[in-house]
MMTF fields as JSON, N, C-alpha, C and O atoms, coordinates in Angstrom:
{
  "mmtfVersion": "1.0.0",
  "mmtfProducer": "UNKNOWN",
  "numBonds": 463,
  "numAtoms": 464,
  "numGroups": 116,
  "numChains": 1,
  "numModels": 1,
  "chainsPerModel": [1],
  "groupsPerChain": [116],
  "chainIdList": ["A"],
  "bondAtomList": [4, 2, 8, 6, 12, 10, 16, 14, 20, 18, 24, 22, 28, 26, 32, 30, 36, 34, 40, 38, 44, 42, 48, 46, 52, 50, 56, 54, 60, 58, 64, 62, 68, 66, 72, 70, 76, 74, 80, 78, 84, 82, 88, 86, 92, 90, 96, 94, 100, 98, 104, 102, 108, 106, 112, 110, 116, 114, 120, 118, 124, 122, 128, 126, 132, 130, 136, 134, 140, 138, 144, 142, 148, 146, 152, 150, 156, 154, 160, 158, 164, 162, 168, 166, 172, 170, 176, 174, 180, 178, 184, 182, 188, 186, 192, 190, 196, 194, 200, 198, 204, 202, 208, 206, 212, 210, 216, 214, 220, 218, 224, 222, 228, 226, 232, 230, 236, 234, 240, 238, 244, 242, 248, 246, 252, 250, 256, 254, 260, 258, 264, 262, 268, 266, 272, 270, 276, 274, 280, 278, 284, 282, 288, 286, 292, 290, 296, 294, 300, 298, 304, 302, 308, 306, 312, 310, 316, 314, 320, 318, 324, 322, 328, 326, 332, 330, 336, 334, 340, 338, 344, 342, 348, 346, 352, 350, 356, 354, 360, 358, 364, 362, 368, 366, 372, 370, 376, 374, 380, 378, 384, 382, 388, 386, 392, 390, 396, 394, 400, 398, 404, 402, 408, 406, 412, 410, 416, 414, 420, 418, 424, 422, 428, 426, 432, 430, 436, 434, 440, 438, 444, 442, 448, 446, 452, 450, 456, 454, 460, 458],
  "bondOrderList": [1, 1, 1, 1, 1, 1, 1, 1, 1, 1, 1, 1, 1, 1, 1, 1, 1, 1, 1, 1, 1, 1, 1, 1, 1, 1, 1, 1, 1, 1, 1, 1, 1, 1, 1, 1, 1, 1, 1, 1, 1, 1, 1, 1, 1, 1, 1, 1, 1, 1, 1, 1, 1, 1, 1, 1, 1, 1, 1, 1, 1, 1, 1, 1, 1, 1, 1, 1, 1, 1, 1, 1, 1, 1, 1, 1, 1, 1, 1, 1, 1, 1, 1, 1, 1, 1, 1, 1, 1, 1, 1, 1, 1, 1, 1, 1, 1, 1, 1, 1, 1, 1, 1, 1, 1, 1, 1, 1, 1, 1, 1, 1, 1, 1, 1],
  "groupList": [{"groupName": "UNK", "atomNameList": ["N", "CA", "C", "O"], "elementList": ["N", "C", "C", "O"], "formalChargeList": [0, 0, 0, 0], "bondAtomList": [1, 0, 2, 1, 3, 2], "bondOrderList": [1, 1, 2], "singleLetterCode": "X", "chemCompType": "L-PEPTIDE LINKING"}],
  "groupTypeList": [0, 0, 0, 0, 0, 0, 0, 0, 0, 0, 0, 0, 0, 0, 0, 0, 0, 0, 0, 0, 0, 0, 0, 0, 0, 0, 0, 0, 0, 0, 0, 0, 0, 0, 0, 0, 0, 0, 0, 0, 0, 0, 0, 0, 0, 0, 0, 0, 0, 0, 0, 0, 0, 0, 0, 0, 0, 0, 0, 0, 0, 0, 0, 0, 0, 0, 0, 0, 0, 0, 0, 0, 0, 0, 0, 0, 0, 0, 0, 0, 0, 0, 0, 0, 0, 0, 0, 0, 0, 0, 0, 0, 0, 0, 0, 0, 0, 0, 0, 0, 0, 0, 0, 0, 0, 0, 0, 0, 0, 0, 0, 0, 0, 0, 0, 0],
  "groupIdList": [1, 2, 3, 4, 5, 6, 7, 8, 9, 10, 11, 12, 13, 14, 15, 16, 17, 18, 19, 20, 21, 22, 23, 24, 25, 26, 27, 28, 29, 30, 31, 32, 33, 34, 35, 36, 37, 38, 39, 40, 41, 42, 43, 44, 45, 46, 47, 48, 49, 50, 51, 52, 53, 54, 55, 56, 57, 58, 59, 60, 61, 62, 63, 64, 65, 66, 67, 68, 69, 70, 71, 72, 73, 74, 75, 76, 77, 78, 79, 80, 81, 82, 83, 84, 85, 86, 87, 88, 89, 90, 91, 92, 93, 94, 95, 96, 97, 98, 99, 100, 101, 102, 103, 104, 105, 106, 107, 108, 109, 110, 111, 112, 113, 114, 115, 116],
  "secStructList": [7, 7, 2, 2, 2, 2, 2, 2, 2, 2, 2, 2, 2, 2, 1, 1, 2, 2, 2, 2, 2, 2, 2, 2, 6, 1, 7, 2, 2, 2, 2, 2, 2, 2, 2, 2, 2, 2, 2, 2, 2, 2, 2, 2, 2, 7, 7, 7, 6, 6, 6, 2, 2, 2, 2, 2, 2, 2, 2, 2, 2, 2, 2, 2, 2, 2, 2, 6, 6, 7, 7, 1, 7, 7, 3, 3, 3, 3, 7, 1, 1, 7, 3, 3, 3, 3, 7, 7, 1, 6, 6, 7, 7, 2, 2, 2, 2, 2, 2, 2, 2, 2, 2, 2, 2, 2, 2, 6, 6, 7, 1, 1, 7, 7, 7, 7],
  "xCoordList": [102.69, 102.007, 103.033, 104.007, 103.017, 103.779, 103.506, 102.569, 104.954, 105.027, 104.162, 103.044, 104.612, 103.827, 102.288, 101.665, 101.777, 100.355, 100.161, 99.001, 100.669, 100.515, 100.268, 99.261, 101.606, 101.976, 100.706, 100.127, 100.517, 99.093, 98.096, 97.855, 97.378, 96.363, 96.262, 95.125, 97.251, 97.323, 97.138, 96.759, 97.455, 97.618, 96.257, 95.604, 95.806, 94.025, 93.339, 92.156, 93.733, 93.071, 92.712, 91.796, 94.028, 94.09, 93.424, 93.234, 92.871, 91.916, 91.075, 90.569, 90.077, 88.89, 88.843, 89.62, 87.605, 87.716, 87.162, 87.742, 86.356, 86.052, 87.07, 87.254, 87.828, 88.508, 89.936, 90.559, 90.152, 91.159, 91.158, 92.161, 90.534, 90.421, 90.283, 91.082, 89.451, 89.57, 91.054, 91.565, 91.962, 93.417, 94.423, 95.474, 93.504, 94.724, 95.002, 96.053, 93.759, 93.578, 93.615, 93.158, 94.074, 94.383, 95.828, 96.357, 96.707, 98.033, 98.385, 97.483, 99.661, 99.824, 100.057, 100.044, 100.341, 100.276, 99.098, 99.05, 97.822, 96.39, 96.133, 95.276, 96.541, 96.227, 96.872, 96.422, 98.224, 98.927, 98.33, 98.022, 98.117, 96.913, 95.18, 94.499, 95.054, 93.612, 94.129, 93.148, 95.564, 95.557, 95.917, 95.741, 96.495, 97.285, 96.091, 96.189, 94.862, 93.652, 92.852, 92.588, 92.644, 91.703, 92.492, 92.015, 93.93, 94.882, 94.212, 93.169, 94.425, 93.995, 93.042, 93.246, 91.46, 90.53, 90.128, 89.139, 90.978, 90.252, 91.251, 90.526, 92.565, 93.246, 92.242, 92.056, 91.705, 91.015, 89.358, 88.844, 89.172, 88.407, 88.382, 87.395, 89.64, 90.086, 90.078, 89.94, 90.315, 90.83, 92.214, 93.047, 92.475, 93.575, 94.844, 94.457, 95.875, 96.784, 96.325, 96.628, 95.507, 95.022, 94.161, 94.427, 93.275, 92.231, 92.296, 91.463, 93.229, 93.408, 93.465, 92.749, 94.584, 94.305, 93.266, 93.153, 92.343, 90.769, 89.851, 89.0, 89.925, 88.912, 89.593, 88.926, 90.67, 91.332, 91.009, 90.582, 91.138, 91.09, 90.059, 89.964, 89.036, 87.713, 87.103, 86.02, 88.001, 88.109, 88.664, 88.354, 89.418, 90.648, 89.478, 89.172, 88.801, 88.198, 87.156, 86.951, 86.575, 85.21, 85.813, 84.984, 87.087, 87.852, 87.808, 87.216, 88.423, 88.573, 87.518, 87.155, 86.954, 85.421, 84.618, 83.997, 84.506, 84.331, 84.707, 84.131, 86.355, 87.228, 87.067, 87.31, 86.546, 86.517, 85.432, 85.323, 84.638, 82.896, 82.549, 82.29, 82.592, 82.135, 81.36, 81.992, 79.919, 78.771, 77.886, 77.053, 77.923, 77.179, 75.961, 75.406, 75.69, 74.604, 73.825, 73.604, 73.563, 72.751, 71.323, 71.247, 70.58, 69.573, 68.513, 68.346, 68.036, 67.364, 65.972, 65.917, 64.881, 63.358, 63.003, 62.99, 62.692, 62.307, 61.165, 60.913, 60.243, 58.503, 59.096, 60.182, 57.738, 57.396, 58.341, 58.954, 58.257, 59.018, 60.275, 61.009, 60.397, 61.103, 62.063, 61.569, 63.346, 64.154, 64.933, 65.714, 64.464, 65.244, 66.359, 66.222, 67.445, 68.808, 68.738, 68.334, 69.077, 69.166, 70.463, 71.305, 70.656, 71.602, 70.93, 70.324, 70.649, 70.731, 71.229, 72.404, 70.81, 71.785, 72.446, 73.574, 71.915, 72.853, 74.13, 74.988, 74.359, 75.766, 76.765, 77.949, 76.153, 77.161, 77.449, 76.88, 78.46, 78.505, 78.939, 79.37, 79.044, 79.57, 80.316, 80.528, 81.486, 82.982, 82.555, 82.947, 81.604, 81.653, 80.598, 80.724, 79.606, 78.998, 79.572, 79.163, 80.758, 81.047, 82.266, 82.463, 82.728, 83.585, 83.007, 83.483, 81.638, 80.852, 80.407, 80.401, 79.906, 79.868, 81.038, 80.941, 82.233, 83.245, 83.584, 83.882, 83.526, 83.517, 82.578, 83.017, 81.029, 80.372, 80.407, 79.978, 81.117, 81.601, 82.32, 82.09, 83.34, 84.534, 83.886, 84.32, 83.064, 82.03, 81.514, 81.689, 80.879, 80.408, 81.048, 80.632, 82.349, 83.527, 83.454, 83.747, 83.164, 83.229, 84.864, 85.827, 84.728, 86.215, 86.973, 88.178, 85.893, 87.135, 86.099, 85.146, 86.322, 85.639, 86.022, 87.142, 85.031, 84.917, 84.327, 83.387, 84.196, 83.437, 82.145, 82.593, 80.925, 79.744, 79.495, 78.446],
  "yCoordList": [149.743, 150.909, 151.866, 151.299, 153.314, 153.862, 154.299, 154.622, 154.02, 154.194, 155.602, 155.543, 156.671, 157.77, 157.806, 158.141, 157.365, 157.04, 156.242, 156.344, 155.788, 154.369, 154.841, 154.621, 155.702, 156.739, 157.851, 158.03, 158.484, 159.564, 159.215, 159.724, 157.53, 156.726, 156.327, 156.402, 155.952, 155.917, 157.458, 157.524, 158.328, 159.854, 159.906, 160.157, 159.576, 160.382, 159.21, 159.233, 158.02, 156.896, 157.299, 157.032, 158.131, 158.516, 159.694, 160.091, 160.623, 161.803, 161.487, 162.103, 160.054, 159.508, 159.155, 158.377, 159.96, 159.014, 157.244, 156.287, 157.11, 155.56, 154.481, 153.462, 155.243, 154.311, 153.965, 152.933, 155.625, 155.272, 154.3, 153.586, 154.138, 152.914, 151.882, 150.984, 151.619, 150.275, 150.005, 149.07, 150.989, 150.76, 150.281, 149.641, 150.963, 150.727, 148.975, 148.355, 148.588, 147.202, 145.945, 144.837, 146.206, 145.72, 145.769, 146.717, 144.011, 143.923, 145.073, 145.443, 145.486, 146.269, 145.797, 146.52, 144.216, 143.791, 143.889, 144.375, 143.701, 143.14, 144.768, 145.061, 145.671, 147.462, 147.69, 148.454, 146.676, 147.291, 146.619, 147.061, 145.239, 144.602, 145.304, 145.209, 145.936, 146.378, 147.714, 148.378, 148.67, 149.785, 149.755, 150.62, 148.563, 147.799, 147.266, 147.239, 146.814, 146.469, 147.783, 148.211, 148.129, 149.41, 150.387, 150.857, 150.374, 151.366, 150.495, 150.995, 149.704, 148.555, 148.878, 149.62, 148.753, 149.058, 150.078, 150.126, 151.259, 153.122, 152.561, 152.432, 152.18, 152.147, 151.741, 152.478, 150.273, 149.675, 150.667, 150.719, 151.085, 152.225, 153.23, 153.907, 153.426, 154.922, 156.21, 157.243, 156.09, 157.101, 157.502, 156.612, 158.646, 159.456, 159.764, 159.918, 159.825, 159.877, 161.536, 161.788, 162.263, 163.615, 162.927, 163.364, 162.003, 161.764, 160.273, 160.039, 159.144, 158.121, 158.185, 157.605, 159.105, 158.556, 158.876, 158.294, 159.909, 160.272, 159.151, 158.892, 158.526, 157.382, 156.556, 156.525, 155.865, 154.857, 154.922, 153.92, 156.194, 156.241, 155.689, 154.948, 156.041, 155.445, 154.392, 154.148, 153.356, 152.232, 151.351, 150.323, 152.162, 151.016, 151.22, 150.173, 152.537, 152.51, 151.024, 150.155, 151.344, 150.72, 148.993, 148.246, 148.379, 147.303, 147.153, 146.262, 148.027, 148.139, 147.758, 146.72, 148.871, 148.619, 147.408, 147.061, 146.673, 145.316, 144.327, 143.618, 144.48, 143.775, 143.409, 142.316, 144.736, 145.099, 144.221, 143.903, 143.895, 143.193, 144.294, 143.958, 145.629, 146.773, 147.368, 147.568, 147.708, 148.123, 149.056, 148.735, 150.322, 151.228, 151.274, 152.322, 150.128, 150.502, 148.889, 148.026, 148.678, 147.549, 148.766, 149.877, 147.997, 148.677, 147.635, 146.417, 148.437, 147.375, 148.357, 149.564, 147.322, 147.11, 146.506, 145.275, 147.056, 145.824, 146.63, 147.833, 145.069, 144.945, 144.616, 144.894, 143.663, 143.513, 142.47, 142.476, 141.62, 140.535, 140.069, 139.143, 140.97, 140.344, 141.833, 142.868, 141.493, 142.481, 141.795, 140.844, 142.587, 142.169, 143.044, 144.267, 142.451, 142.957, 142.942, 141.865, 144.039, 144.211, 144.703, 145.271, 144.631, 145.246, 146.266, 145.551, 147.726, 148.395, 148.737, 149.087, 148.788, 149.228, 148.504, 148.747, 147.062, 146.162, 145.815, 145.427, 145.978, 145.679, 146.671, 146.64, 147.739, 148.718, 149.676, 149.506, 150.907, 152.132, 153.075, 153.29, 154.064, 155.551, 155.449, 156.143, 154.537, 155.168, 154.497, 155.035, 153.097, 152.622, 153.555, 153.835, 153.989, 154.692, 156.056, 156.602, 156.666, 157.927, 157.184, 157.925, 156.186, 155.585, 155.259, 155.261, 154.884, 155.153, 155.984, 155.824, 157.138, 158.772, 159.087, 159.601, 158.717, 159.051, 158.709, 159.529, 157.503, 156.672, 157.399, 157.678, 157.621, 158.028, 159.653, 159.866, 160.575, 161.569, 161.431, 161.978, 160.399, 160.252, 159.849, 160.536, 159.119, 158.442, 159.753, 159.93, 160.738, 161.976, 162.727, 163.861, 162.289, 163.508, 164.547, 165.653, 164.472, 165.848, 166.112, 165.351, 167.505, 167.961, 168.04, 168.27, 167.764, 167.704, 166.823, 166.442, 166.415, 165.457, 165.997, 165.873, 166.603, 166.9, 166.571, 165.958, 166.555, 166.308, 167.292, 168.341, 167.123, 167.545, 168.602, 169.242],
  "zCoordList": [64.126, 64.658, 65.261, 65.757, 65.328, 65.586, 67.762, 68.493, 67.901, 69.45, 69.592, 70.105, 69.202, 69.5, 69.671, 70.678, 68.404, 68.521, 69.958, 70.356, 70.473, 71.415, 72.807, 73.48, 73.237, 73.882, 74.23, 75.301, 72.988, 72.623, 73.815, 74.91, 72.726, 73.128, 74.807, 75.272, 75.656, 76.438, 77.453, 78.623, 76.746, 77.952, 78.104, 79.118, 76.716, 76.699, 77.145, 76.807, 77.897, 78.343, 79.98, 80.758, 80.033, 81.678, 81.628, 82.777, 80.601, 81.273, 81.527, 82.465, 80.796, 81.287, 82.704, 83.257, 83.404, 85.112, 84.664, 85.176, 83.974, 84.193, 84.199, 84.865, 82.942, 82.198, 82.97, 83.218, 83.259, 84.211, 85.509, 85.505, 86.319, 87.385, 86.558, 86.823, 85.491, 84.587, 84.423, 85.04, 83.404, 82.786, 84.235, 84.266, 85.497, 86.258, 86.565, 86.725, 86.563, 86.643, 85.657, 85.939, 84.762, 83.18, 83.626, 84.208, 83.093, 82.865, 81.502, 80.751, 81.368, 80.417, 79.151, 78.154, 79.14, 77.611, 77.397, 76.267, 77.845, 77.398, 77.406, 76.572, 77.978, 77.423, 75.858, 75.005, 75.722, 74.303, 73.334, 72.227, 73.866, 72.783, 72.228, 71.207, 73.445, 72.7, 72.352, 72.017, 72.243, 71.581, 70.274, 69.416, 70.177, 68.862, 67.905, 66.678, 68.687, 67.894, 67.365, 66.241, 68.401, 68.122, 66.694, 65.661, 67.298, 65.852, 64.824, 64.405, 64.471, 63.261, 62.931, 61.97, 63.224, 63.285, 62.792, 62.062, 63.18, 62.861, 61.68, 60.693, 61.349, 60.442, 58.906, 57.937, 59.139, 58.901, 58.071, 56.954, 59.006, 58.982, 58.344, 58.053, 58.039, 57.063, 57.612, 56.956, 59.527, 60.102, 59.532, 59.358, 59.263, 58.87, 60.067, 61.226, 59.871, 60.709, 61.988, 63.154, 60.939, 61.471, 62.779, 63.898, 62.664, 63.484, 64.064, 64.939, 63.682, 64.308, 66.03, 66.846, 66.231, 67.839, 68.701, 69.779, 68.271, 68.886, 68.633, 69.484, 67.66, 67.097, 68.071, 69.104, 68.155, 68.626, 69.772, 70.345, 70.438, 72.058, 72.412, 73.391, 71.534, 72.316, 72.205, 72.736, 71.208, 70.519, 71.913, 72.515, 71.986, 73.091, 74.401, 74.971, 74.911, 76.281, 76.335, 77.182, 74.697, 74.653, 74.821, 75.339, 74.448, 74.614, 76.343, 76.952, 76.812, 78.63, 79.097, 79.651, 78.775, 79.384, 79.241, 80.246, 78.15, 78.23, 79.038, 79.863, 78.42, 79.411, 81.031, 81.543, 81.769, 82.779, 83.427, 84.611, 82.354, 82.778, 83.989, 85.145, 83.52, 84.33, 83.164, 82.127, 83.215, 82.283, 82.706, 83.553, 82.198, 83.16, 81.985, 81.657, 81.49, 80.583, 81.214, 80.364, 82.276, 83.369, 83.772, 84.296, 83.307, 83.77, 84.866, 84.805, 85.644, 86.95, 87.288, 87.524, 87.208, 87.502, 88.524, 88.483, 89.488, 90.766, 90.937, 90.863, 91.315, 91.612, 92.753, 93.261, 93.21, 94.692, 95.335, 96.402, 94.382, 94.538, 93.886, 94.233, 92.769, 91.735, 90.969, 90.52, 91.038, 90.504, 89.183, 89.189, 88.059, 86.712, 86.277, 86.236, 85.956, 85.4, 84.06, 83.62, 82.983, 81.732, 80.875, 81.57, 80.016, 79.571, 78.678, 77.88, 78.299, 77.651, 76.363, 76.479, 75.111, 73.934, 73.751, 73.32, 74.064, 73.228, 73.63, 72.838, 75.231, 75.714, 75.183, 75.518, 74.171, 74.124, 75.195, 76.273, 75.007, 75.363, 75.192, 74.059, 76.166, 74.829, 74.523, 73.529, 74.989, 73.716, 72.45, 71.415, 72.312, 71.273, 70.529, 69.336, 71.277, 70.315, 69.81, 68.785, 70.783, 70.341, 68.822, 67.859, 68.841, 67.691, 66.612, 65.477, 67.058, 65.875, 65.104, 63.883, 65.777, 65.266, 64.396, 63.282, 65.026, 64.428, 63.065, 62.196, 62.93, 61.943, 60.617, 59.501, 61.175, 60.542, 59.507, 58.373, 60.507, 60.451, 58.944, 57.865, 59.401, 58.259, 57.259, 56.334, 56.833, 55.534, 54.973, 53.767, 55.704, 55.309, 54.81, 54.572, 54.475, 54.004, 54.872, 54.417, 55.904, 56.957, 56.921, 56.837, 57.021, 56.493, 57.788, 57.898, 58.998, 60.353, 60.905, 60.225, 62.44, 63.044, 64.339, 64.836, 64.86, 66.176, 67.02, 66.516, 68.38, 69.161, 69.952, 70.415, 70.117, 69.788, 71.039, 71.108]
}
């Protein structure tokens, strides 16, 4: 994988506020491991060198964010007596779903891939 991409992936890890307090708390091999996965992945994917590190970025958050066992997709119901904890969407969240869009984008032959 190329350092630059790596480099990239990481700057745009730190404009996110979530992600950033997540990355700060992640050893930095287990950050190069999920940027090294995620590259694979969009690679995998048939992200283009044009659009790999936007796909990736949000590849690697949606990795963190797991990692983190921090889930802003917990949803909570409390009755009288009784309060239930849920997970929402399947334990996903937006970066994975915005990586998915992405992904999808690219299948469409969309001639660029932007964000909405």
């Amino acid at each position: 994988m190329n350092e630059e991409m790596k480099t990239a992936i990481k700057a745009r890890l730190e404009l996110l506020p979530n992600i950033k307090t997540i990355i700060g708390k992640l050893d930095e091999a287990i950050l190069n491991s999920f940027i090294e996965d995620a590259l694979s992945q969009a690679e995998d994917d048939v992200f283009t060198e044009k659009n790999i590190v936007m796909s990736a970025t949000y590849l690697t958050a949606h990795f963190c964010h797991v990692a983190s066992n921090e889930n802003s997709n917990i949803q909570e119901q409390t009755a009288a007596v009784l309060t239930v904890k849920y997970f929402d969407r399947g334990g996903s969240d937006d970066y994975l779903t915005e990586y998915l869009r992405l992904k999808r984008a690219l299948k469409a032959n969309t001639s660029s891939i932007r964000f909405l």
